[in-house]
N, C-alpha and C positions, 0 to 999 in steps of 0.2 A: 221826602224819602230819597237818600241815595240809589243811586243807579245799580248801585249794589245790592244782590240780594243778600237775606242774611243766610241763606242755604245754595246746594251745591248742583246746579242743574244737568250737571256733567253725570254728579253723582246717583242724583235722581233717574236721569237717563238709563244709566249704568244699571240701575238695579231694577229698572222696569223694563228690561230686555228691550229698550230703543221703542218702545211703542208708544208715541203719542197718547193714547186714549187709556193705557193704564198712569201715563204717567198722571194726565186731567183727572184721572180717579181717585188715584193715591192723593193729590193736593185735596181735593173735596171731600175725603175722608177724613185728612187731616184739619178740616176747618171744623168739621162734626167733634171730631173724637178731641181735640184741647181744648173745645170751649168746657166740655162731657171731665175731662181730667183734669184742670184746672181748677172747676168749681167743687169738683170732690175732696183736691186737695186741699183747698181753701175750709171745708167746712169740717175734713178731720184734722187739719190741723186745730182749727176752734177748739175742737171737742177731746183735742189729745191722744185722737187714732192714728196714727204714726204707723201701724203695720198697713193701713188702707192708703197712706199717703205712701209708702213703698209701692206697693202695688200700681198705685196709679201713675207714680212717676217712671217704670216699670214699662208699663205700657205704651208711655207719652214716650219712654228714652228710645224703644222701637221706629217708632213712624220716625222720629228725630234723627235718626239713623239713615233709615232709608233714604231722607229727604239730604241727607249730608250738611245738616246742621249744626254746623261745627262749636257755635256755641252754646246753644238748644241740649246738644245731646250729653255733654257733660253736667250740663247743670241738673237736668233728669237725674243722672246716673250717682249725683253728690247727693238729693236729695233721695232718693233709694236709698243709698246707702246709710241715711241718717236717720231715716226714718227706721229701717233694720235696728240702726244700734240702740234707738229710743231716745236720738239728741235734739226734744222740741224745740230748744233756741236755735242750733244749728239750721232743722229743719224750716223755720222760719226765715230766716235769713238767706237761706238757698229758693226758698219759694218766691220771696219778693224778686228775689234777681230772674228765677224761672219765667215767672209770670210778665214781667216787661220783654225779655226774650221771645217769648212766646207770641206775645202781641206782636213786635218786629215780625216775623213768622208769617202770622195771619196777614198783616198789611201787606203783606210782600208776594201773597199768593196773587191776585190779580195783574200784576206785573210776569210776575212767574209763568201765567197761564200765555198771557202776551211771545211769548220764547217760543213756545213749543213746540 
């Protein structure tokens, strides 16, 4: 893994009002909550629920946010919006990219905590 995170710990900082111990939260939260959105989207895409795969991505584009995951959070925010319009090819093609993103993400929390 590059020495680079794939998120913003400036950013992170920034939005946990400097606190160490929210910020160790918000990452541990984040480890729960994209394995929890990930697999959701994974299993309404299968099934064609495209408003659940909104929502989820929804969700995930928040914490993606906060954490200042600059490529993380767009790609949420494409598959939201895909899932709104009902574009399951789109939406699948935006998931596959999410879901490697995502994993970058997760690996990169242990190093992340490493900073803080």
């Amino acid at each position: 893994m590059s020495s680079e995170l794939p998120f913003s710990m400036e950013t992170l900082m920034e939005q946990c009002g400097g606190s160490k111990i929210v910020v160790e939260s918000v990452l541990d939260e984040f480890l729960k909550q994209v394995s929890v959105d990930t697999a959701e989207m994974e299993t309404c895409l299968a099934s064609g629920d495209l408003l659940t795969v909104s929502k989820a991505s929804h969700r995930l584009k928040g914490t993606a946010g906060v954490l200042g995951a600059s490529k993380l959070h767009p790609l949420c925010a494409a598959l939201e919006l895909a899932g709104k319009q009902g574009n399951a090819a789109d939406a699948a093609q935006i998931y596959n990219e999410l879901k490697v993103e995502a994993q970058r993400c997760v690996e990169a929390v242990p190093a992340a905590k490493e900073k803080i």
